[in-house]
N, CA, C and O atoms as a GROMACS GRO file, in nm:
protein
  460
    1UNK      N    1   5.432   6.875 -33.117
    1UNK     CA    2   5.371   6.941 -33.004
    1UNK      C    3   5.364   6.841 -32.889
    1UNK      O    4   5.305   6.734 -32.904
    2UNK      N    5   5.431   6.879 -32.763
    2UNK     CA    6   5.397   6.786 -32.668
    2UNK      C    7   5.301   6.836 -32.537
    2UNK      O    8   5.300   6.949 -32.489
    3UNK      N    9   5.236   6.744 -32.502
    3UNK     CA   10   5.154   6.761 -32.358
    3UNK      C   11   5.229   6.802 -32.218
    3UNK      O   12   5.327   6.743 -32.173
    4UNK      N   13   5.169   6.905 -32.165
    4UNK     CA   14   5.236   6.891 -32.061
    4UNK      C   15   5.123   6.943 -31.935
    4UNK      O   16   5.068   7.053 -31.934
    5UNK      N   17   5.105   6.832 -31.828
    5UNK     CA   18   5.048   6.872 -31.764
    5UNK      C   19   5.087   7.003 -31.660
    5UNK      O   20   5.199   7.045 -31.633
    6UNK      N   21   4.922   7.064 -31.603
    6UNK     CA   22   4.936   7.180 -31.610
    6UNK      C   23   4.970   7.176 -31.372
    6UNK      O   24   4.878   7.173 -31.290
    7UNK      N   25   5.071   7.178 -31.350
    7UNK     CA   26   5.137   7.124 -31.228
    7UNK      C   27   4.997   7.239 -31.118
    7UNK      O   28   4.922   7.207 -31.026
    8UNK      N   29   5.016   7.349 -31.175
    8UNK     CA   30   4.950   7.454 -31.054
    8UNK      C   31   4.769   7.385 -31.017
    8UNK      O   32   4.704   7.301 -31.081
    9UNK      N   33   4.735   7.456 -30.902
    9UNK     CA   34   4.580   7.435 -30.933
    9UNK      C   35   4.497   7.564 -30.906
    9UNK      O   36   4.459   7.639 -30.816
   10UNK      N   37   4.489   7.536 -31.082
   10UNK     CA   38   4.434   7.632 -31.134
   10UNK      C   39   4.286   7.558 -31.162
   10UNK      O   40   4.258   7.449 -31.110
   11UNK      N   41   4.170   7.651 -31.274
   11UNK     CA   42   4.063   7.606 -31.297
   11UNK      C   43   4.133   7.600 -31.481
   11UNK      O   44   4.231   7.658 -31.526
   12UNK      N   45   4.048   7.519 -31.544
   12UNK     CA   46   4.068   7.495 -31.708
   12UNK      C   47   4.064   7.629 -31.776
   12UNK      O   48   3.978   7.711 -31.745
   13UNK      N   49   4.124   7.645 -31.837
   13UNK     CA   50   4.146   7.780 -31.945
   13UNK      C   51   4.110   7.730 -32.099
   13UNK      O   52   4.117   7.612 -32.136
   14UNK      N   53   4.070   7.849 -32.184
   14UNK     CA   54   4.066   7.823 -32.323
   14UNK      C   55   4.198   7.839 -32.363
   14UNK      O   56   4.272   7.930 -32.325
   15UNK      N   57   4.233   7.723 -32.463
   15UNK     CA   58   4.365   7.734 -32.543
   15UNK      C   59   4.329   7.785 -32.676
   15UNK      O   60   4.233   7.761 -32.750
   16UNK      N   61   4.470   7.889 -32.691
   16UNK     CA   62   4.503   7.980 -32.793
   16UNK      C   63   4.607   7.908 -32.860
   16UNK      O   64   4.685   7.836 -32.797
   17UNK      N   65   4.612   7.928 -33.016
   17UNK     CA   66   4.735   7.838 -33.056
   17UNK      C   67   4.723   7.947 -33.160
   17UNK      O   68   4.628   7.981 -33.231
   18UNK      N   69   4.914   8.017 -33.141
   18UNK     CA   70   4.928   8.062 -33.278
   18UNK      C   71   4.993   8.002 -33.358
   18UNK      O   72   5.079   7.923 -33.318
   19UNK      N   73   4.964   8.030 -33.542
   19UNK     CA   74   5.086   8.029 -33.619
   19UNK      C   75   5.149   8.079 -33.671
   19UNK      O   76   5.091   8.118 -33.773
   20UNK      N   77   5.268   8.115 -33.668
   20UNK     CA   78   5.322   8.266 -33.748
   20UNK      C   79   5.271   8.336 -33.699
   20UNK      O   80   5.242   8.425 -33.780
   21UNK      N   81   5.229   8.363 -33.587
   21UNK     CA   82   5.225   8.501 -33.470
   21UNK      C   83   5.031   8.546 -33.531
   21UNK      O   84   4.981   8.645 -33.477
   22UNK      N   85   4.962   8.486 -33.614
   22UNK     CA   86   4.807   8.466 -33.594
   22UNK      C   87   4.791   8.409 -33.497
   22UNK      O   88   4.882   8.352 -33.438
   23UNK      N   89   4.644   8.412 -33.452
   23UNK     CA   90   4.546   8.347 -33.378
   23UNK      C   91   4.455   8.252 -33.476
   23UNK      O   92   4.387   8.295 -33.569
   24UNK      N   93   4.470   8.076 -33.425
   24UNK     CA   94   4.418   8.003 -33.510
   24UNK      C   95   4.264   7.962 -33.427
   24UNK      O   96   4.259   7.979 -33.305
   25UNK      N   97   4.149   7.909 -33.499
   25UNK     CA   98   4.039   7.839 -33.462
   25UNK      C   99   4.096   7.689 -33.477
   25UNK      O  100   4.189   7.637 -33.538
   26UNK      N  101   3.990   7.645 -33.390
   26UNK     CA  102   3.969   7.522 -33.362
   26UNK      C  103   3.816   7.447 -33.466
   26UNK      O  104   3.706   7.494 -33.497
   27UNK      N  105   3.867   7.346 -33.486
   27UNK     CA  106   3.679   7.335 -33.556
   27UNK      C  107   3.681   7.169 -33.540
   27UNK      O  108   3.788   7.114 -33.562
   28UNK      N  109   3.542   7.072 -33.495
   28UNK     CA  110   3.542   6.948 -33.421
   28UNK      C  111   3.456   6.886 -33.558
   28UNK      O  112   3.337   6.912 -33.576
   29UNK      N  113   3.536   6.800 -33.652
   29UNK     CA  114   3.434   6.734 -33.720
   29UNK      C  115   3.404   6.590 -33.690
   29UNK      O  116   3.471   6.490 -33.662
   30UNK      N  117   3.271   6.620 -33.707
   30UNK     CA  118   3.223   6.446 -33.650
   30UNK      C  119   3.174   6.369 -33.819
   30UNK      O  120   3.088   6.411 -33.896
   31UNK      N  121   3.286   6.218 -33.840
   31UNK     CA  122   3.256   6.173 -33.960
   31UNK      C  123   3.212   6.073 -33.864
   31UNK      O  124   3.281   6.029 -33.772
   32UNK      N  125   3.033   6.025 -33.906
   32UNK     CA  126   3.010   5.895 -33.888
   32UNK      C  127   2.932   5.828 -34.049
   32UNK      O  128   2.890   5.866 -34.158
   33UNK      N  129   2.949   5.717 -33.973
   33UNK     CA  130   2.974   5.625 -34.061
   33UNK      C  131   2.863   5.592 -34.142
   33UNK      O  132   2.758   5.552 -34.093
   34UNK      N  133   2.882   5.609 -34.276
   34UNK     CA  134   2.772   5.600 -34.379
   34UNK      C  135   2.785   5.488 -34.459
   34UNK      O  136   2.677   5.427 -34.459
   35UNK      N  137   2.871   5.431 -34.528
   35UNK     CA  138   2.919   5.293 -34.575
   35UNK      C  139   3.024   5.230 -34.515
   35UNK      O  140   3.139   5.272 -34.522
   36UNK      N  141   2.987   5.113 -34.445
   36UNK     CA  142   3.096   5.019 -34.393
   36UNK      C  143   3.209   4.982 -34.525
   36UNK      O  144   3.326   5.020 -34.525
   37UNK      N  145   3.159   4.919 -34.610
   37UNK     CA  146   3.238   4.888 -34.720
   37UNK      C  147   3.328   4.972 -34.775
   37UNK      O  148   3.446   4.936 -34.771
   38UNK      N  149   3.295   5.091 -34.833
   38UNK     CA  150   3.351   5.203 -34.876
   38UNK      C  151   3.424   5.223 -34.763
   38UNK      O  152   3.545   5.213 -34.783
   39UNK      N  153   3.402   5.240 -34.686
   39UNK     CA  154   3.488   5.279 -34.517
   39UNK      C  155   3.615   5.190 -34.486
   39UNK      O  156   3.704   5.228 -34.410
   40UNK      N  157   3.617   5.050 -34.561
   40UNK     CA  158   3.698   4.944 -34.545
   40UNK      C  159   3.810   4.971 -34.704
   40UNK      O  160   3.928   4.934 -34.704
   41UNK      N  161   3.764   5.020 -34.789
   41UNK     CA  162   3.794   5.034 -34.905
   41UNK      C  163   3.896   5.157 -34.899
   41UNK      O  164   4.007   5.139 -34.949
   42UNK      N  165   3.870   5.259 -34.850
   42UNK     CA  166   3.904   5.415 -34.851
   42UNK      C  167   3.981   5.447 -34.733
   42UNK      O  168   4.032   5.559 -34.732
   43UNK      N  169   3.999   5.372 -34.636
   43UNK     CA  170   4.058   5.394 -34.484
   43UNK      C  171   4.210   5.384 -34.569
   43UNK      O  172   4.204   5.491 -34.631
   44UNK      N  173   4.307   5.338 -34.599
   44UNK     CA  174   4.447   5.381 -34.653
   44UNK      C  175   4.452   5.533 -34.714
   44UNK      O  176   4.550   5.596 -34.674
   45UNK      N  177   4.371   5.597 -34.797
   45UNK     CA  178   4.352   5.689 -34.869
   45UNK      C  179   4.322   5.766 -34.748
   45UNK      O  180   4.402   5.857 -34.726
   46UNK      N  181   4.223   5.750 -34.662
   46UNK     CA  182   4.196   5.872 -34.526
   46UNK      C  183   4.317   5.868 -34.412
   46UNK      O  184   4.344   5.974 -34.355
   47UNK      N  185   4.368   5.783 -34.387
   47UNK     CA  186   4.491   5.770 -34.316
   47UNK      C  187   4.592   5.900 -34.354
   47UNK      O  188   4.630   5.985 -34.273
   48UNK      N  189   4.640   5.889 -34.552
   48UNK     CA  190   4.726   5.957 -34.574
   48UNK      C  191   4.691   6.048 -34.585
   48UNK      O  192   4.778   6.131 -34.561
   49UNK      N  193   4.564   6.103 -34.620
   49UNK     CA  194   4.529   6.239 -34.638
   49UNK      C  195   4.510   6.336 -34.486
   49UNK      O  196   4.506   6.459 -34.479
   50UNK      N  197   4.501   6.253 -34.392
   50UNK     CA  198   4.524   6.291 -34.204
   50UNK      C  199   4.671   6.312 -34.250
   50UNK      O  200   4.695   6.412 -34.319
   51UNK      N  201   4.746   6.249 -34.227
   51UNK     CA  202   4.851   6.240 -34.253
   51UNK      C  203   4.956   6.379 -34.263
   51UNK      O  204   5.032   6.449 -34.196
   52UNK      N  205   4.887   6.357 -34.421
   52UNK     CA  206   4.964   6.528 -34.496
   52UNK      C  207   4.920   6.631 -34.397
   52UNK      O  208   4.994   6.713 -34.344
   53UNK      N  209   4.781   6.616 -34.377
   53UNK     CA  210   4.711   6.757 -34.262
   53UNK      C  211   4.822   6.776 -34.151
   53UNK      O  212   4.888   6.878 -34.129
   54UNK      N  213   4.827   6.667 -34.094
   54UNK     CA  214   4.917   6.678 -33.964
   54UNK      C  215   5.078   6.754 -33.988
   54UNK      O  216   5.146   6.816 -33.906
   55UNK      N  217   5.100   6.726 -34.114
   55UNK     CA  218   5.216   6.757 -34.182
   55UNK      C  219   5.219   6.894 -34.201
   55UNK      O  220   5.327   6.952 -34.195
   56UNK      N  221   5.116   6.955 -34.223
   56UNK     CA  222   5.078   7.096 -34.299
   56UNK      C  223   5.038   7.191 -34.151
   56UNK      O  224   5.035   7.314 -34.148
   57UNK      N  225   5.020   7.132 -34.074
   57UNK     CA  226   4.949   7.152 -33.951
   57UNK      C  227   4.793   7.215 -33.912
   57UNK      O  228   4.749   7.290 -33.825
   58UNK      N  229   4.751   7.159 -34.002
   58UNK     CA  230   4.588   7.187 -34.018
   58UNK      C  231   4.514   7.078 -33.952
   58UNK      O  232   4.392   7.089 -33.958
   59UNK      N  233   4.572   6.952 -33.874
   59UNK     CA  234   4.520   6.874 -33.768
   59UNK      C  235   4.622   6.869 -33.648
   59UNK      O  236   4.741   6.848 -33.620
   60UNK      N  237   4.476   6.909 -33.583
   60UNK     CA  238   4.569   6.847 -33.414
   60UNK      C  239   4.530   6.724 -33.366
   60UNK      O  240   4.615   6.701 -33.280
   61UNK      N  241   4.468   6.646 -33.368
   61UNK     CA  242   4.441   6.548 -33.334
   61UNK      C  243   4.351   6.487 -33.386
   61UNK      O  244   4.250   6.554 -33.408
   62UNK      N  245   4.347   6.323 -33.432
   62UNK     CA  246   4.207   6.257 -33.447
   62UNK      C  247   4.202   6.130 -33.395
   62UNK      O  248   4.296   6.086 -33.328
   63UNK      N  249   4.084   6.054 -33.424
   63UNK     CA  250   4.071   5.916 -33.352
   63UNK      C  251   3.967   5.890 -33.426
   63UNK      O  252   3.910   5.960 -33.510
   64UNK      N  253   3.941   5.745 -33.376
   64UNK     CA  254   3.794   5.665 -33.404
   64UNK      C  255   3.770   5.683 -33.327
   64UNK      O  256   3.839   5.730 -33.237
   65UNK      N  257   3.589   5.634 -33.325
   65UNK     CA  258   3.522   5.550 -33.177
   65UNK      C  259   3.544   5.433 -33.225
   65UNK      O  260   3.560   5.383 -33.336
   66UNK      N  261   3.541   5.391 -33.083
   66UNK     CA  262   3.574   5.236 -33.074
   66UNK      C  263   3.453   5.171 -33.118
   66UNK      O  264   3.472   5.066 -33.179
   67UNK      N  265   3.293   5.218 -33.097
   67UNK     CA  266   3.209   5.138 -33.117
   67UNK      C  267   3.182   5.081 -33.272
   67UNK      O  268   3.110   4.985 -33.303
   68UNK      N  269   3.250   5.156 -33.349
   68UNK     CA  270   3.246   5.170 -33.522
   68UNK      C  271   3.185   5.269 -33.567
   68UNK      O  272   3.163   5.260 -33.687
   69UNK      N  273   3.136   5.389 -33.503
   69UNK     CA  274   3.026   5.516 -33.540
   69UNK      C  275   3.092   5.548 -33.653
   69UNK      O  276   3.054   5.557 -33.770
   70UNK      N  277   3.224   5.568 -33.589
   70UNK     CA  278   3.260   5.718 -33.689
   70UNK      C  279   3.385   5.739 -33.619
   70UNK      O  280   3.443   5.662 -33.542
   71UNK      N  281   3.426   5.885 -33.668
   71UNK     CA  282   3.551   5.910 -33.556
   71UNK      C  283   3.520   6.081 -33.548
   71UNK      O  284   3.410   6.133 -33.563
   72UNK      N  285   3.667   6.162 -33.516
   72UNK     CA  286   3.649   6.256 -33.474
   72UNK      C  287   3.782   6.356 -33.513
   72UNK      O  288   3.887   6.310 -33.468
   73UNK      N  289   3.795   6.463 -33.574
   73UNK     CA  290   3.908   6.524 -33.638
   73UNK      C  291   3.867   6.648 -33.582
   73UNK      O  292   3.758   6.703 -33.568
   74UNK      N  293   4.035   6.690 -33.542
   74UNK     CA  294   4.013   6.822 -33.474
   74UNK      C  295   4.088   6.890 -33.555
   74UNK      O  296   4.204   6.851 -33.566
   75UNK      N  297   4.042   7.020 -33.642
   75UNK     CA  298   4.103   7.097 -33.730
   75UNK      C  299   4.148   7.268 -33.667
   75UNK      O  300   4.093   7.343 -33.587
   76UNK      N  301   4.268   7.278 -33.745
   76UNK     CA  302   4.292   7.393 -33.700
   76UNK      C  303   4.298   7.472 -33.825
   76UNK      O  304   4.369   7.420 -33.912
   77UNK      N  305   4.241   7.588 -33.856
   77UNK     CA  306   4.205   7.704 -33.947
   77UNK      C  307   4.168   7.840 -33.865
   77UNK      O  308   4.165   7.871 -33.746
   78UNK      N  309   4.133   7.920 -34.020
   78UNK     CA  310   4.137   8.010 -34.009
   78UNK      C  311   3.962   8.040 -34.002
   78UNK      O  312   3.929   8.144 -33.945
   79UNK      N  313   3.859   7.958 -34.054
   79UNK     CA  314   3.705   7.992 -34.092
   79UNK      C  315   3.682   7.884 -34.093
   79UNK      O  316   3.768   7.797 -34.113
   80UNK      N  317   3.533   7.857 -34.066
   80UNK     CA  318   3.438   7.674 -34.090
   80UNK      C  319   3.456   7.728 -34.228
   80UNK      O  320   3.556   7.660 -34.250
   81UNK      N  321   3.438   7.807 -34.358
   81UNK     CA  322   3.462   7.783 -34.501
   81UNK      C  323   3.542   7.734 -34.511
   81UNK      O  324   3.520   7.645 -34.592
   82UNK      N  325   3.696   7.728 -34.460
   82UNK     CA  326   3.796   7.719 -34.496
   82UNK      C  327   3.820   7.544 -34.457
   82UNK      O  328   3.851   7.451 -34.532
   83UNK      N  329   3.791   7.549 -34.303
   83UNK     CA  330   3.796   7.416 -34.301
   83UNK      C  331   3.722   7.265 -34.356
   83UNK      O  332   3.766   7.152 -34.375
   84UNK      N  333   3.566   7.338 -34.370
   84UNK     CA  334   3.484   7.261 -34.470
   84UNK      C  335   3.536   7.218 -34.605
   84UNK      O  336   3.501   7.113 -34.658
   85UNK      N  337   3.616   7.301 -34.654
   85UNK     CA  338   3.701   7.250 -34.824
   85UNK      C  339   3.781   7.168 -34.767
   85UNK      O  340   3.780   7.069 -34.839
   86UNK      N  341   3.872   7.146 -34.656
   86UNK     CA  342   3.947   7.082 -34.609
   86UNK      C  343   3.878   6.900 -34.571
   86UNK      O  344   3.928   6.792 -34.606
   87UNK      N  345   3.765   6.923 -34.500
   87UNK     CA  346   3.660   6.781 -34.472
   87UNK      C  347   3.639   6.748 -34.611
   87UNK      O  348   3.672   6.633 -34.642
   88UNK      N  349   3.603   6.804 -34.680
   88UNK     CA  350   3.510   6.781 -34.838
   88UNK      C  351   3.635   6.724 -34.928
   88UNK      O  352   3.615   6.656 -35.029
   89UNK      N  353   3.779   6.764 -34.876
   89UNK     CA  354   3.880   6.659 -34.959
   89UNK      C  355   3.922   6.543 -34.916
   89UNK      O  356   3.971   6.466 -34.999
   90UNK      N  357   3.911   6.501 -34.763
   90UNK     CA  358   3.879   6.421 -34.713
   90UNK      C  359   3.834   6.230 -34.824
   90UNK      O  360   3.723   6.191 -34.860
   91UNK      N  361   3.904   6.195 -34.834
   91UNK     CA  362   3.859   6.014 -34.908
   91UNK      C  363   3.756   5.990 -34.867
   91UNK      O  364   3.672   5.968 -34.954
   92UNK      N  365   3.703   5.981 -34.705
   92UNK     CA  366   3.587   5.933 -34.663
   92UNK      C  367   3.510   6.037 -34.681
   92UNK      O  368   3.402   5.979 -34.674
   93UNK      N  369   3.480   6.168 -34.701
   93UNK     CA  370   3.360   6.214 -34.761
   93UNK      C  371   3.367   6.252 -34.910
   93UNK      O  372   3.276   6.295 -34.981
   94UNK      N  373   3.471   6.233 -34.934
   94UNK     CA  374   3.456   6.262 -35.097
   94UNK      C  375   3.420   6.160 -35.192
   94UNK      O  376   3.372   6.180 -35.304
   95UNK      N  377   3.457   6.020 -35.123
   95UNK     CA  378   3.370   5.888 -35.185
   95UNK      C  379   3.286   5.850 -35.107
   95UNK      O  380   3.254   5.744 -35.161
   96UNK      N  381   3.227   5.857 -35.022
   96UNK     CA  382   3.105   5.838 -34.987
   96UNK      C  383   3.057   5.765 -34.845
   96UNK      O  384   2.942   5.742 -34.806
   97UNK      N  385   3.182   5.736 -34.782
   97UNK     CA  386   3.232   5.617 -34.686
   97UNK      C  387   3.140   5.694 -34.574
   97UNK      O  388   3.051   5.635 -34.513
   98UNK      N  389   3.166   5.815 -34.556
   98UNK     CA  390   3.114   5.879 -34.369
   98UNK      C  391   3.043   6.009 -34.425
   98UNK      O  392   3.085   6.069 -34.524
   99UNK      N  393   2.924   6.050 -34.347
   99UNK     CA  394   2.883   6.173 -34.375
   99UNK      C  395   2.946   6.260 -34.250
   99UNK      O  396   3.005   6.203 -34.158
  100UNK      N  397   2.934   6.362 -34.253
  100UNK     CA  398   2.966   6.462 -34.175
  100UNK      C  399   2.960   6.582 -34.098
  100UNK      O  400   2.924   6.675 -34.171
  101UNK      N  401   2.983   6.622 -33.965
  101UNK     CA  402   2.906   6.750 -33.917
  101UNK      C  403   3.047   6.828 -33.864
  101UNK      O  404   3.157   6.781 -33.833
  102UNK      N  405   2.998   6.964 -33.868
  102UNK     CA  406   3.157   7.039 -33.824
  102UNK      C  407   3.102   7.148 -33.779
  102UNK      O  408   3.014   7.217 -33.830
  103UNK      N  409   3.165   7.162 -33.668
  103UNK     CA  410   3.176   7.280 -33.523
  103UNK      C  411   3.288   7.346 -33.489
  103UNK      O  412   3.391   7.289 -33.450
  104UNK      N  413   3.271   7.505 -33.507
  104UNK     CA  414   3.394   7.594 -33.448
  104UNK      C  415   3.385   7.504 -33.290
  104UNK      O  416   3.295   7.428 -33.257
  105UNK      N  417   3.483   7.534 -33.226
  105UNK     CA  418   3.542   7.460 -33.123
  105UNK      C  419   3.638   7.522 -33.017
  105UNK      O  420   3.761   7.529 -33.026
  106UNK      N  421   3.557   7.565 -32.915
  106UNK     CA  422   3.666   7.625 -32.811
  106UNK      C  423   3.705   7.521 -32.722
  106UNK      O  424   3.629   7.469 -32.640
  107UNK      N  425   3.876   7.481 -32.746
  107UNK     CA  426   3.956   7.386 -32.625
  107UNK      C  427   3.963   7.469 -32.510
  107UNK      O  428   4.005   7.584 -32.498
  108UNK      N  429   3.893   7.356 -32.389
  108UNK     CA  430   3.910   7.445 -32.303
  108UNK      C  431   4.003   7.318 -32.155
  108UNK      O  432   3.935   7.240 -32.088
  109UNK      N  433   4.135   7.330 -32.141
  109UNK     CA  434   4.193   7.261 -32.085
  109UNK      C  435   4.262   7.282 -31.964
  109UNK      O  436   4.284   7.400 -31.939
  110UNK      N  437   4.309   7.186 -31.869
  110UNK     CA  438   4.421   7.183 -31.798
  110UNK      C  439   4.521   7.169 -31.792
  110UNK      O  440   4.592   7.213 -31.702
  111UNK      N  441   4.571   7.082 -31.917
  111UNK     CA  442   4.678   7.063 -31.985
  111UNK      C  443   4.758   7.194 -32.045
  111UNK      O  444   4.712   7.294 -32.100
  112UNK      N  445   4.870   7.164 -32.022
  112UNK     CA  446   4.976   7.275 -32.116
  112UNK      C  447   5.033   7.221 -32.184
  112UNK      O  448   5.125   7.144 -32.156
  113UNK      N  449   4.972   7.263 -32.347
  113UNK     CA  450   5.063   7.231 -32.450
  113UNK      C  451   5.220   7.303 -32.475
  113UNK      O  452   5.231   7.422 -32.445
  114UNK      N  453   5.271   7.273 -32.498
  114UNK     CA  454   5.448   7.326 -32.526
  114UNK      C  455   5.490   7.223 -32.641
  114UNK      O  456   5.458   7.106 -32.660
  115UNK      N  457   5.583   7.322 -32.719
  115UNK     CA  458   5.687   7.282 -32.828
  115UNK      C  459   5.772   7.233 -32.823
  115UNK      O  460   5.837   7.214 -32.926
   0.00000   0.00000   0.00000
């Protein structure tokens, strides 16, 4: 998926993303940081498991904070049930490294995404 800025001036719109001709949700989980150690231990294991997501296309984007909190994963599904089994397989919350909070999520941008 690439960025493309949005040239007109317009005001920000909510983005719709289908797959296979559905309408997908957005959902914002915030992992902060519950064990440094475990967090140092388990970061290869959370890398690949982002990874596969991105692969599967059940992530659009993630990051750290820079300060060491935590970071931030933006999921794409169908339900918070659905995506919650998805966090809960997660390395860093399934061993113990980050606890976690998760929010349906309306993107609301200037940017135009395109394929």
């Amino acid at each position: 998926m690439l960025v493309e800025l949005n040239q007109k001036k317009q005001t920000a719109y909510p983005i719709t993303l289908l797959q296979g001709g559905k309408e997908m949700k957005y959902f914002a989980a915030f992992l902060t940081m519950k064990d440094e150690e475990k967090n140092k231990i388990h970061r290869p294991a959370h890398l690949e498991f982002l990874e596969e997501m991105r692969k599967q296309k059940k992530v659009l984007m993630n990051g750290r904070f820079l300060d060491g909190a935590g970071g931030l994963i933006i999921y794409v599904g169908d339900s918070l049930e659905q995506v919650e089994g998805w966090v809960q397989e997660d390395p860093y919350i399934a061993l113990g490294a980050r606890n976690y909070t998760l929010h349906e999520w309306e993107m609301v941008t200037d940017v135009k995404f395109v394929e």
